[in-house]
C-alpha positions in Angstrom: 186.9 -87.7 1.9 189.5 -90.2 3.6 192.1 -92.0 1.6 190.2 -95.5 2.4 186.2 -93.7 1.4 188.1 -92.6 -1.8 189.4 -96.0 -2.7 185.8 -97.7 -2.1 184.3 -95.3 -4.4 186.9 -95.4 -7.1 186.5 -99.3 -6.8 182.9 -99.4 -6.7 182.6 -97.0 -10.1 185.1 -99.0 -11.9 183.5 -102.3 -10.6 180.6 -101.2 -13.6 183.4 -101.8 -16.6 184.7 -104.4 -15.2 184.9 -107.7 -17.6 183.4 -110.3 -14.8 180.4 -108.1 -14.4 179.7 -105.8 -17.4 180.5 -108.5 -19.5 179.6 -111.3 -17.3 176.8 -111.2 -14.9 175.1 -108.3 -17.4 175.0 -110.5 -20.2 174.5 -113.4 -18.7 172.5 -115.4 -21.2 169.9 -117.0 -19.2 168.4 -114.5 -17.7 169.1 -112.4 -21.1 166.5 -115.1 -22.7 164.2 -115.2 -19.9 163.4 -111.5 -20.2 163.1 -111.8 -24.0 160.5 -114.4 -23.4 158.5 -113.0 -20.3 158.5 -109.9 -21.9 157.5 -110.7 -25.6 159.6 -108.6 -27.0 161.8 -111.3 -28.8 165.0 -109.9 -30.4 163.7 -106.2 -29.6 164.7 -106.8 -26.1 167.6 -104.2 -25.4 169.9 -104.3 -22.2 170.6 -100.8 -21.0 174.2 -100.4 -20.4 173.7 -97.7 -17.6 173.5 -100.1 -14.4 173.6 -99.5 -10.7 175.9 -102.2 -8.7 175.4 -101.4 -5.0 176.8 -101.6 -2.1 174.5 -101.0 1.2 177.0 -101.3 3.9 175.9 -101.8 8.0 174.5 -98.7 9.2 174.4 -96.4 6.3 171.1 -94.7 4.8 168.7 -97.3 3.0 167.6 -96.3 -0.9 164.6 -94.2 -0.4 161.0 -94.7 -1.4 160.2 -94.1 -5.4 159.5 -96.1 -8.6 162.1 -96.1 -11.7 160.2 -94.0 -14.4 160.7 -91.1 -12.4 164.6 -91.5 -14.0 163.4 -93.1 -17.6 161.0 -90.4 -18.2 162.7 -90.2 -21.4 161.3 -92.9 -22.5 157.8 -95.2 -22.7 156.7 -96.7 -19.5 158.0 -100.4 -20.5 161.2 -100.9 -18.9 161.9 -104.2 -16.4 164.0 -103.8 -13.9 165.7 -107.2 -12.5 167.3 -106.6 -9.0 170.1 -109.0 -8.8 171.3 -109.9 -5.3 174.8 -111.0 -5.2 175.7 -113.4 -2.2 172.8 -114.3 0.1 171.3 -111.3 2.3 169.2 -112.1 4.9 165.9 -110.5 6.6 168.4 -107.8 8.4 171.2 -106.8 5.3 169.1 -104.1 3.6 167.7 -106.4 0.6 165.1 -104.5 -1.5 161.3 -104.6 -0.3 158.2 -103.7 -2.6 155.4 -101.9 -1.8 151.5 -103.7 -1.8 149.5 -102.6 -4.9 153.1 -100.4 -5.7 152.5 -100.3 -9.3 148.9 -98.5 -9.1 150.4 -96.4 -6.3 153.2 -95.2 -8.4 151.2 -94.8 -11.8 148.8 -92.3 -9.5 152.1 -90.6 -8.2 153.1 -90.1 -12.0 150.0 -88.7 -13.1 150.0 -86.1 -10.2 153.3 -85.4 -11.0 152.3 -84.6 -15.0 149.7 -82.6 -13.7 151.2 -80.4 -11.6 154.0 -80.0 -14.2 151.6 -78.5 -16.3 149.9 -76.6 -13.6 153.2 -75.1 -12.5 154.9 -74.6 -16.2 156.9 -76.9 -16.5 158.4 -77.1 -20.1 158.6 -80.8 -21.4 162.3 -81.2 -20.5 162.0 -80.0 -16.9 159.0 -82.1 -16.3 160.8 -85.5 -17.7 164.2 -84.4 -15.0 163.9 -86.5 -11.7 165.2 -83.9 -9.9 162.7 -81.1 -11.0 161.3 -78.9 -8.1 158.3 -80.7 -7.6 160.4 -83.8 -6.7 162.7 -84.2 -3.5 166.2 -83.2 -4.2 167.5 -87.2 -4.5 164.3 -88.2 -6.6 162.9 -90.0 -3.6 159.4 -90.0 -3.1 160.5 -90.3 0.7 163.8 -90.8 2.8 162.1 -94.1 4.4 159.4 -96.5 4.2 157.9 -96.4 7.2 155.7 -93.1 7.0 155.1 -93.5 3.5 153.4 -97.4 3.7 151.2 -95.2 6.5 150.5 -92.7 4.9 149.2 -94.5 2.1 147.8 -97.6 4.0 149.8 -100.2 2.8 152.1 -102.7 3.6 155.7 -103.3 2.5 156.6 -106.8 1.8 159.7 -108.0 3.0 162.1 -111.0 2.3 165.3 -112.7 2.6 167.5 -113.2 -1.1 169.8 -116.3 -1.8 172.7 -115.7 -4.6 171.1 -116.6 -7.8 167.6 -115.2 -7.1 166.3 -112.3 -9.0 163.2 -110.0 -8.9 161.9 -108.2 -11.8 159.4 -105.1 -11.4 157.8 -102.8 -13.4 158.9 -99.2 -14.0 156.0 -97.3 -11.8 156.4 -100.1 -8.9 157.2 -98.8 -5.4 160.5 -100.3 -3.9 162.7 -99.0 -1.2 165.4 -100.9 1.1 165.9 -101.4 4.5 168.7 -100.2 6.9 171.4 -103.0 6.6 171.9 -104.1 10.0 173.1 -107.5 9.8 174.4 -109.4 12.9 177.5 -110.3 10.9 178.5 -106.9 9.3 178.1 -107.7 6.2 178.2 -105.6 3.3 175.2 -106.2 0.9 175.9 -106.1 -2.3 173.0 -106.0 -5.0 172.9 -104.9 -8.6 169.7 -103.1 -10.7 169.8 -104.4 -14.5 167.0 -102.4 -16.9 165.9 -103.8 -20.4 163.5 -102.2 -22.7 161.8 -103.0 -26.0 163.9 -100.9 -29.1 161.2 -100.5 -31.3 159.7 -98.4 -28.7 160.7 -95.3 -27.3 163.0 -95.7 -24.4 165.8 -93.3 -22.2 168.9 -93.4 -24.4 170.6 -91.7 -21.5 171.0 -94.8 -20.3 173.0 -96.4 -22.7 176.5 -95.3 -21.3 177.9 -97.3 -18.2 177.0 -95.5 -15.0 179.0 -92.4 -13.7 178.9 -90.4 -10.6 178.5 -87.5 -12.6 175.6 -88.4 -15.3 173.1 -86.6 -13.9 171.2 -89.9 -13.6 
């Protein structure tokens, strides 16, 4: 890796335990009480620590097709997921797009997924890894969106994102992003922030802040 790739990664890791964000946009108390309220779970509402703060820059491969259980299988299906834009990314900077009727789609995935585990022996712990050899390599349930929406017949909805606008989506919902090709060259950056109720089960992996090396 060059000297200037290294320094972009080393900043973009120790971007997660940094005081303006970890502490900061994480915590941010308004959309802290929003969740707690749209999601019923009152003062059982738990922030998971692990996040993801990404950067898509122009050019590079979009985040592929899949749903977010297939990483908090060590957990119950109840986590939200709010994708936080930061800065305004337009039609062409790689902002996140959802799949239609991407919730049923990916609960159907899921349950194929179980039951080939069992069919193929999978112990428990194998079967719960994103990575296990009935998934691709990344955990993607495809490199794009394009074939996938097809072969499925569905459509992928699409939008621009101002700074301050969130979307929140259930664990088994199909997301992807584009290609960032914005006119202006823009780096898009975005963040994924996960909650989950803690009087239910839920993926204690995630409770550390993220590393390259977790194995998430």
């Amino acid at each position: 890796m060059d000297p200037t790739a290294a320094k972009f990664v080393d900043l973009a890791v120790k971007a997660h335990t940094e005081p303006w964000y970890a502490d900061g946009l994480c915590q941010h108390p308004v959309l802290l009480n929003f969740i707690k309220e749209i999601s019923g779970w009152g003062e059982n509402m738990l922030p998971l620590r692990r996040t993801l703060l990404r950067n898509n820059t122009p050019g590079n491969n979009a985040i592929g097709v899949h749903y977010d259980q297939i990483f908090l299988r060590h957990g119950d299906p109840t986590a939200f997921t709010a994708w936080v834009p930061i800065g305004d990314v337009g039609l062409e900077g790689g902002g996140l797009i959802y799949m239609e009727d991407g919730d049923k789609v990916g609960q159907d995935i899921e349950n194929a997924f179980s039951a080939k585990a069992a069919q193929t022996g999978l112990t428990d712990e194998e079967a719960k890894n994103g990575f296990n050899q009935n998934m691709m390599r990344t955990g993607w349930l495809a490199d794009g969106p394009l074939e996938f929406g097809h072969e499925h017949k569905k459509r992928w909805f699409v939008s621009a994102y101002e700074a301050g606008d969130i979307t929140l989506h259930k664990p088994h919902m199909i997301h992807a992003s584009t290609i960032n090709t914005d006119p202006l060259n823009k780096i898009r950056l975005a963040t994924d922030l996960r909650y989950v109720n803690s009087a239910r089960p839920h993926d204690k992996r995630w409770m550390d802040h993220y590393r390259p090396d977790d194995g998430l």
